[in-house]
C-alpha positions as CSV (number, residue, x, y, z in Angstrom):
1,X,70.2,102.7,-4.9
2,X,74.2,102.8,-4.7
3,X,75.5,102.6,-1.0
4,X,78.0,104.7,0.2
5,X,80.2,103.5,3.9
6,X,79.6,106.5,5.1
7,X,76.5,108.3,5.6
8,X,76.5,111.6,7.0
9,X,72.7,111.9,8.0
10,X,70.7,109.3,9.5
11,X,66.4,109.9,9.5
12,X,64.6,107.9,12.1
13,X,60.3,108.0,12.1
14,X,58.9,107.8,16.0
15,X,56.0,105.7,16.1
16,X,56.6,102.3,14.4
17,X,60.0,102.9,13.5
18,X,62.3,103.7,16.9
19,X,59.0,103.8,19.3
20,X,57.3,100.1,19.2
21,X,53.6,100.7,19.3
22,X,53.1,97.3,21.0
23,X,54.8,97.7,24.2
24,X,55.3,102.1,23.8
25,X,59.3,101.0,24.3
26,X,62.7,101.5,22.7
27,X,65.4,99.0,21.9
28,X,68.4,100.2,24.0
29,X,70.2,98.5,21.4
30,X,69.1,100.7,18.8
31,X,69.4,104.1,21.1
32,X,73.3,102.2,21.9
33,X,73.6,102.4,17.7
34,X,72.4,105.5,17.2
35,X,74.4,107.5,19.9
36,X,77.7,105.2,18.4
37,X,76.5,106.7,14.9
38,X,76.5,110.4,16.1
39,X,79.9,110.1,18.2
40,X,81.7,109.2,14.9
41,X,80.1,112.8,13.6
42,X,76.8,111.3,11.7
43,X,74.4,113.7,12.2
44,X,70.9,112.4,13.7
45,X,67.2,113.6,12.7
46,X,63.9,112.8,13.9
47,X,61.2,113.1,11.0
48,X,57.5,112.3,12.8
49,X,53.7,113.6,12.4
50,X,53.7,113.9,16.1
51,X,53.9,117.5,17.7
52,X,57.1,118.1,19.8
53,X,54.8,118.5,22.7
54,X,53.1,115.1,22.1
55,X,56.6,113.3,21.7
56,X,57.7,111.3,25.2
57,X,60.0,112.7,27.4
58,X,61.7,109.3,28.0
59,X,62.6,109.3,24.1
60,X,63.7,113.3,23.9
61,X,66.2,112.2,26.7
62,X,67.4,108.6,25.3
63,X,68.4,110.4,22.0
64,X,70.0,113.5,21.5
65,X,68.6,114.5,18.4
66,X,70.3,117.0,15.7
67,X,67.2,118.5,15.1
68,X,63.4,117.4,14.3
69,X,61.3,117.7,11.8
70,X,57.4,117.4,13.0
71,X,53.7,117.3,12.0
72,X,54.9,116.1,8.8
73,X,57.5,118.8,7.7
74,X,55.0,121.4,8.6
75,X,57.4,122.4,11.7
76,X,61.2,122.0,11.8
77,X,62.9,122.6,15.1
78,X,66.6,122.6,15.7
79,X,68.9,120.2,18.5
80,X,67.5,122.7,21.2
81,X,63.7,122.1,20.0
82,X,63.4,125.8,19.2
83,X,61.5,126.7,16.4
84,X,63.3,127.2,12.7
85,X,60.3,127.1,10.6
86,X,56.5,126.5,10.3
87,X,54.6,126.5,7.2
88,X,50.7,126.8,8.8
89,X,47.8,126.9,7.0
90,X,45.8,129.6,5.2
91,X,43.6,131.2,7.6
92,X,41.0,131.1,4.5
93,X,41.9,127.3,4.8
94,X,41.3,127.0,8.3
95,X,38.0,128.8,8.7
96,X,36.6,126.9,5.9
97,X,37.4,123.7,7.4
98,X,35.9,124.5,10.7
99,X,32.9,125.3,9.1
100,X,32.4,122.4,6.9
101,X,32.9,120.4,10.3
102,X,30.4,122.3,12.4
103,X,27.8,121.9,8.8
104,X,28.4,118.0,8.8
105,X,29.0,117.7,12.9
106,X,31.9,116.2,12.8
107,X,34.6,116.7,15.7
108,X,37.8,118.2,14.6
109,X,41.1,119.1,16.4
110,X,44.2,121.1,15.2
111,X,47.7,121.4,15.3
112,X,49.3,124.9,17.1
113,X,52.6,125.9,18.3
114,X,51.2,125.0,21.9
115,X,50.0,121.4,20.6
116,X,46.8,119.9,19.6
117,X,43.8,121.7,21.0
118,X,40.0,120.3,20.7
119,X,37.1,122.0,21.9
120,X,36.7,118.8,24.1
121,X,37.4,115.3,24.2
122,X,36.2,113.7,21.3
123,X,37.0,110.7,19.0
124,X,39.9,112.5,17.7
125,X,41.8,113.2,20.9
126,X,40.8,109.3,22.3
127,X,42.6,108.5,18.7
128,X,45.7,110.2,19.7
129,X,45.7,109.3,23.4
130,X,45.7,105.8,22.2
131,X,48.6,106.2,19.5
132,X,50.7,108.0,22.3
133,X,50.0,106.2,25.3
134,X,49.5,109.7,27.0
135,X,47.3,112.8,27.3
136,X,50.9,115.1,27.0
137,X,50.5,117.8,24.3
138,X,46.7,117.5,24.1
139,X,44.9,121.1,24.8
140,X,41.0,120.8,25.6
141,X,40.1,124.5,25.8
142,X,35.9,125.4,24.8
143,X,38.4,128.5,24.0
144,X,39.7,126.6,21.3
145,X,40.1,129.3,18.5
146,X,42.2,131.2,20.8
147,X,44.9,128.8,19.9
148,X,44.1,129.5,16.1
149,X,47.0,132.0,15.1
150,X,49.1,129.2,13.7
151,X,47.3,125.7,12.9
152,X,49.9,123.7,11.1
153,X,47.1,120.5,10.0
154,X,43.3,120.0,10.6
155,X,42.4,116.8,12.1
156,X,38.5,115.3,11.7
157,X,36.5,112.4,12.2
158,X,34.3,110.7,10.3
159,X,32.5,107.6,9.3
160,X,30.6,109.3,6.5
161,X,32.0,108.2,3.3
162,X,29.9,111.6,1.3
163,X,30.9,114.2,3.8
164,X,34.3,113.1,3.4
165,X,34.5,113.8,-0.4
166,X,32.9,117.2,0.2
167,X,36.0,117.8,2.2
168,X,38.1,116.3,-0.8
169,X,36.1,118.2,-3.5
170,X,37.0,121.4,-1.8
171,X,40.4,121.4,-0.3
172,X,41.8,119.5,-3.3
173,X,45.1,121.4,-2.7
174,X,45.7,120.0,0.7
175,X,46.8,116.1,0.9
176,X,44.1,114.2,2.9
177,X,45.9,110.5,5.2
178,X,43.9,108.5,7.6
179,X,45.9,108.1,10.5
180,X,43.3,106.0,12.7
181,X,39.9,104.2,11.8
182,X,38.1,107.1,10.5
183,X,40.2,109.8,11.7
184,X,42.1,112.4,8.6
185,X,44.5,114.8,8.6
186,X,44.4,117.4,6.3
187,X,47.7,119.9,5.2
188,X,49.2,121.4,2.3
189,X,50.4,119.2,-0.7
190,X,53.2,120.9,-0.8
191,X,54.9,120.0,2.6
192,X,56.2,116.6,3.5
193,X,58.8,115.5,5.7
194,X,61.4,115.7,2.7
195,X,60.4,118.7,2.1
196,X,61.1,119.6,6.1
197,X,64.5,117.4,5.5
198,X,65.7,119.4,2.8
199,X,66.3,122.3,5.5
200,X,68.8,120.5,7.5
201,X,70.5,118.9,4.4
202,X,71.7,122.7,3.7
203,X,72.4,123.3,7.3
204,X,74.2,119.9,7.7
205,X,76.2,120.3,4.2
206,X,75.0,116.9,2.7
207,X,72.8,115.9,0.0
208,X,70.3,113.1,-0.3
209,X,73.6,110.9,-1.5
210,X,74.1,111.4,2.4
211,X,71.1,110.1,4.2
212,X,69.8,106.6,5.4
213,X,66.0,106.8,6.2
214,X,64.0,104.6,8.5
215,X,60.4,104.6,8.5
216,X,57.1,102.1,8.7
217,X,53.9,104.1,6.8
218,X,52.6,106.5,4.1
219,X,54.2,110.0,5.7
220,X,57.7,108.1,5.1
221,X,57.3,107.8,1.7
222,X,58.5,111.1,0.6
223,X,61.9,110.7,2.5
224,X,62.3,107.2,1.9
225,X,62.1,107.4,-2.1
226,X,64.8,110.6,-2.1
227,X,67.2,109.0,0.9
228,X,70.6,107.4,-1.1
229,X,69.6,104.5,1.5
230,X,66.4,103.5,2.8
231,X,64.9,100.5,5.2
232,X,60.8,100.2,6.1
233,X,60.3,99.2,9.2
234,X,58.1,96.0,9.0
235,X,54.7,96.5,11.2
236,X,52.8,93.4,9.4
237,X,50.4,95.9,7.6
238,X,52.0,95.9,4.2
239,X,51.1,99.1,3.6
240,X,54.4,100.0,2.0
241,X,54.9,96.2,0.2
242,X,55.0,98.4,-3.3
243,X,58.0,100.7,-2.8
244,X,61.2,98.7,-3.8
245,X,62.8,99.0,-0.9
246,X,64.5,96.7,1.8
247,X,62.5,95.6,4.9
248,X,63.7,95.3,8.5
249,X,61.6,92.2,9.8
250,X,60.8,92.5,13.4
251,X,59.5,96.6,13.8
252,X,61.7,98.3,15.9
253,X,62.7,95.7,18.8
254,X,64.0,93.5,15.5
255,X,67.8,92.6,16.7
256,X,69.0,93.4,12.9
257,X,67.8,97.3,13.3
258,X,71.3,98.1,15.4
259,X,72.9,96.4,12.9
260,X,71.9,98.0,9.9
261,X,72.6,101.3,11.7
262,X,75.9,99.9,13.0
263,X,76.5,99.1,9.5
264,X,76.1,102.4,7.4
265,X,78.2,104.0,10.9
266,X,81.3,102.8,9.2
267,X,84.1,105.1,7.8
268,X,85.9,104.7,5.3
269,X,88.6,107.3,4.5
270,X,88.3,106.9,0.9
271,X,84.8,107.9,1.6
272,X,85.3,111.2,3.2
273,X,86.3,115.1,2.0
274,X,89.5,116.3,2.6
275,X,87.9,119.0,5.2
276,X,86.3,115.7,7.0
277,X,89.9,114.2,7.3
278,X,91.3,117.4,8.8
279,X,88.2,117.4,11.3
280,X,89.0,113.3,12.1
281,X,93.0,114.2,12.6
282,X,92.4,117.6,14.6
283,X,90.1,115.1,16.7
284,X,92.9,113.0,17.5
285,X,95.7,115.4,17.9
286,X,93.6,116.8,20.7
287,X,92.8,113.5,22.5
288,X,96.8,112.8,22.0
289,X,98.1,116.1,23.0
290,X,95.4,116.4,26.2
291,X,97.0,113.1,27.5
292,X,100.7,114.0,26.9
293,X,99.6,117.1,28.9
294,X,98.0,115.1,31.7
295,X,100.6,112.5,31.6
296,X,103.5,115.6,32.0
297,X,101.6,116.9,34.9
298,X,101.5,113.9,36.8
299,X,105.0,113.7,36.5
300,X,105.1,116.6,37.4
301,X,102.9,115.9,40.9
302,X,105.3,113.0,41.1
303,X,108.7,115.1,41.2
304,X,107.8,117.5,43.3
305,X,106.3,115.6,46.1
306,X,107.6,112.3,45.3
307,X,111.0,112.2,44.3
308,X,111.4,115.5,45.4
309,X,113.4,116.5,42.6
310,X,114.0,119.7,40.7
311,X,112.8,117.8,37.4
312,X,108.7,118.7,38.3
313,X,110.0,122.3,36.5
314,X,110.7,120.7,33.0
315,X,107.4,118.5,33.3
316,X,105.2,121.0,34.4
317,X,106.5,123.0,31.3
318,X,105.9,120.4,29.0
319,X,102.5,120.4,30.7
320,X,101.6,123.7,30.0
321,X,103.4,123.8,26.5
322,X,100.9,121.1,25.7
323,X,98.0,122.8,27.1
324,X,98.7,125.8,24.7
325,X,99.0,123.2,21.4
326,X,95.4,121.6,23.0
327,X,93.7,124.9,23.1
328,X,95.4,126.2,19.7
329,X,93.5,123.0,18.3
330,X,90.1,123.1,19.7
331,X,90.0,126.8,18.7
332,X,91.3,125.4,15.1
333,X,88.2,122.6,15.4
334,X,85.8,125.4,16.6
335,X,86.4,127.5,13.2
C-alpha cells in the first residue's frame, strides 16, 4: 500500500465506523476532521448497508456528505440524497424468495425505495430497531407487496441450519451475510459497496490511488482491499484480523481516528495536478481580492463621512474595480 499526502476521496462506513454502536454517538472530533478534510476540497462519501431512510437525522446534519452509497452499493444517491442509481433484484428473484420463506415460515423483510417494509413486526425488524436505535425507515404494511416494484435485498430469519442451505442451494448467485444472530441478507454477487464507489470515482475524477477507506466488518471488505489507503475500525470482534491492514484501536470514539483523518488531509503541492493548483490559487486570489474590495470600501465609508474628503471617489473605484476582478474569478472557478 503506497501512501500518497493527499487524498482526494475519503469513504467512511456508519455503524461501527463513524456511528459508535455502544453509546449511538459521534466523535465531534472526528465530524471537526472530516468537515477540515472537505474544506481543503477532499471529497467525502458515506458507504453503509443502512437505507437512507433508516440513517439518523442527527448524522445527515453533522456531516455534509458528497454523496452516499447504501444497502451495500445496491443504491447510490448523490450530496442532495436523490437517487443516481439502484440495481434491484430480479423480480424472478424476489418472488422465489418470498415463497421459499412462506414454505419454511420464516419472517422476511425487504429493502424498497421507501425503506424496509415487513408484513409486521417480527425478528427481523426488532433486529434492525436494535442496530439503529430507532423505528425511522421501517414500513409494517400487511400490504407489504405493494412496496415490491423495487426490492434492492431480501432480509430473513432463521435458526434452521437446513432451510438455510436450501436458500444457498438455490440463489447461489446472490451473496448471502449474517448481519444479526440469525438474521441474512441476501443480494446480487455482483454489487458491493466498491462496486457503488466506482460511480463517484468517475464523477469525482480520481481513482482508487485517491481514496482512504474506513470501515469495521465483512461489507467493507470490498472497498477496503481496492482503497490506495485503508484503516479497520477495531470493534473487539476480530472479524477482519485476516486482511493486512492497519487497525484504529478504540472504534470510532478512539482519539487517534481525527488524527489519521487529519493526517491523509494534508497537501502537498508536489502532490497535486496542475488544474488542482489553478483551483487552490483562483481560491486565494478571490479571498485576497474580496478583502482589497472590502478594505477600499471602507475607506471609502471613511472619506466620505469621516474625513469628508473628495478621496471616497478613488476608493470607492478601487472598490468596484475589485468587485469586477472578484466576479471575473468566481465565474473562472465556476467553469
Amino acid at each position: 500500500m503506497k501512501e500518497k499526502k493527499l487524498m482526494k476521496l475519503m469513504i467512511f462506513d456508519l455503524d461501527g465506523t463513524l456511528l459508535d454502536k455502544k453509546t449511538h454517538t459521534l466523535s465531534q472530533e472526528v465530524v471537526d476532521a472530516i468537515a477540515s478534510a472537505q474544506k481543503k476540497g477532499i471529497k467525502v462519501l458515506l458507504a453503509t448497508g443502512r437505507h437512507i431512510e433508516t440513517i439518523d437525522l442527527f448524522i445527515l446534519n453533522a456531516i455534509a456528505f458528497d454523496g452516499y452509497v447504501t444497502v451495500n452499493g445496491n443504491i447510490l444517491l448523490d450530496k442532495n440524497k436523490n437517487k443516481i442509481v439502484d440495481y434491484p433484484l430480479s423480480k424472478e428473484d424476489f418472488t422465489q424468495l418470498t415463497h421459499l420463506c412462506n414454505q419454511h415460515n420464516l419472517p422476511f423483510a425487504f429493502h424498497t425505495r421507501q425503506g424496509i417494509v415487513s408484513e409486521k413486526d417480527n425478528p427481523i425488524t426488532q433486529a434492525l430497531e436494535t442496530i439503529h436505535h430507532h423505528k425511522d425507515g421501517i414500513i409494517i404494511d400487511e400490504n407489504m407487496h405493494d412496496y415490491a416494484d423495487a426490492v434492492y435485498n431480501f432480509m430473513i430469519y432463521s435458526e434452521d441450519k437446513e432451510a438455510l442451505q436450501v436458500f444457498n442451494d438455490h440463489f447461489k448467485h446472490l451473496k448471502m451475510e449474517s448481519f444479526f444472530p440469525h438474521c441474512y441478507d441476501f443480494y446480487s454477487k455482483s454489487i458491493n459497496k466498491a462496486v457503488g464507489i466506482e460511480l463517484f470515482l468517475h464523477k469525482f475524477k480520481c481513482t482508487w490511488n485517491d481514496v482512504v477507506a474506513f470501515g469495521d466488518s465483512i461489507n467493507d471488505v470490498s472497498m477496503l482491499e481496492k482503497a490506495n489507503i485503508a484503516y479497520i475500525i477495531d470493534n473487539n470482534k476480530n472479524t477482519l484480523d485476516h486482511l493486512n491492514i492497519p487497525m484504529i484501536k478504540g472504534g470510532p470514539l478512539s482519539s487517534e481516528f481525527p488524527q489519521i483523518i487529519q493526517k491523509h488531509s494534508k497537501v502537498a503541492i508536489n502532490d497535486l495536478t496542475s488544474d488542482e493548483v489553478l483551483v487552490r490559487m483562483n481560491d486565494n486570489r478571490l479571498k485576497m481580492t474580496l478583502l482589497i474590495a472590502a478594505s477600499f470600501f471602507i475607506f471609502g465609508i471613511q472619506s466620505m463621512f469621516i474625513a469628508q474628503n473628495d478621496r471616497w471617489i478613488l476608493y470607492f473605484s478601487l472598490s468596484a474595480i475589485m468587485s469586477v476582478l472578484a466576479a471575473l474569478i468566481m465565474r473562472k472557478k465556476k467553469q
